[in-house]
N, C-alpha and C positions, 0 to 999 in steps of 0.2 A: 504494500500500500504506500509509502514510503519515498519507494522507487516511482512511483506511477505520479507520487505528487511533485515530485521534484520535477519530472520530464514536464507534465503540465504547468509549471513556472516556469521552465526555459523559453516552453512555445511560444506561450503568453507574451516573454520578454521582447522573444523576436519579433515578435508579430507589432507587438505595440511600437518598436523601433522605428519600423517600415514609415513610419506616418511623419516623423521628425524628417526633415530636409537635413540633406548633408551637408550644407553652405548656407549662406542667405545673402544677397545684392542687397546694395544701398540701393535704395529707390531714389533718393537726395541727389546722386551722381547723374541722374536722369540729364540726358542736354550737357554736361559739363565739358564735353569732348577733350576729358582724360581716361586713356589708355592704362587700364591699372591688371594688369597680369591675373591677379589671384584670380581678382573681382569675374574678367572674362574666362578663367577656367569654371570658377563657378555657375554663373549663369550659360555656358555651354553644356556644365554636367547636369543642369538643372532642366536646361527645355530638352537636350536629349533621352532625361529620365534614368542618369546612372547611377551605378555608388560612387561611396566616398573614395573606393580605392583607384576608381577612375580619374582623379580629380588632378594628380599628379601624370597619368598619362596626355590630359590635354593639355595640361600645362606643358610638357612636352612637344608637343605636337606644335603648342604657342611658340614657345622659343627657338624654333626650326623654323620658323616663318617669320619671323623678326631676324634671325642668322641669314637666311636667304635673300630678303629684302636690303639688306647690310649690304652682301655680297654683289648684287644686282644692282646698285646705285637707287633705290627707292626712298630710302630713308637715311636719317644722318645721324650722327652720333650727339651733336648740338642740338640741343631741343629749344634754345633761344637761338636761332637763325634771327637773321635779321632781313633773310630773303626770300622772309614764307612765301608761299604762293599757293592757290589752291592749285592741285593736278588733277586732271581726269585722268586715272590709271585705271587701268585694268589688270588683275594677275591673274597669270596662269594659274590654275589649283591645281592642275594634273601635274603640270611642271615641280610646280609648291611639293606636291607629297610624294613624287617622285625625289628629290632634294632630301625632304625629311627621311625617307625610308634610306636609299644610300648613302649620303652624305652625313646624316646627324644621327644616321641608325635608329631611329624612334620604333618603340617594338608596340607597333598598332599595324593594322591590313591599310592598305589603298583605300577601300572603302570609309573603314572608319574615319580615316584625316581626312578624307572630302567631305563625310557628313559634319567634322568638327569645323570643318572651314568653310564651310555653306553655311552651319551655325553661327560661327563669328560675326557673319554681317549681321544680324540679326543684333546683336552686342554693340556694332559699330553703330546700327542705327539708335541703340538705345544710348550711348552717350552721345549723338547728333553729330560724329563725322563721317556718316554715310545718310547722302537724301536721297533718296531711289527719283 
């Protein structure tokens, strides 16, 4: 009997876990159009609907995309330029997780990096520097 209550507290635990969010987004940061790493792995694992141990593979998956944009002349290392300009760019995402998978070895499928980088924009548009 003992045994039988214990397992039924375990399930229980898990079960109730399920419902807590592994992260949570400032909603404040809405429009601020700052780029803040955690914050976009978070709300990636969160519209995606992962776990927590996911959380650190997108974060992965982020910083293979910020290393390739480096590499590619997209982005700069000065974040006060004094020669902002808006750019209409477009990136590759096939190119993008191709990069990640050889180049920065990121241990995620093709698939998954293009759903996490399809999700990105979604993130870009919630701190307002992507306007569709």
């Amino acid at each position: 009997m003992k045994n039988k209550f214990g397992i039924l507290l375990i399930i229980l635990s898990l079960n109730s876990c399920k419902n807590e969010p592994i992260c949570s987004v400032n909603e404040n940061n809405a429009g601020k159009e700052i780029f803040d790493l955690d914050e976009a792995s978070c709300f990636i694992a969160l519209k995606l609907d992962k776990k927590a141990s996911d959380l650190n593979l997108i974060r992965d998956a982020l910083v293979a995309e910020e290393n390739y944009m480096n590499k590619i002349g997209l982005t700069s290392n000065n974040p006060n330029s004094e020669n902002e300009t808006e750019l209409d760019i477009e990136l590759d995402i096939n190119r993008l997780a191709e990069y990640a998978l050889n180049e920065e070895k990121v241990d995620l499928t093709k698939d998954y990096l293009l759903e996490i980088y399809d999700t990105e924009i979604e993130y870009l548009k919630f701190i307002g520097v992507v306007i569709e």
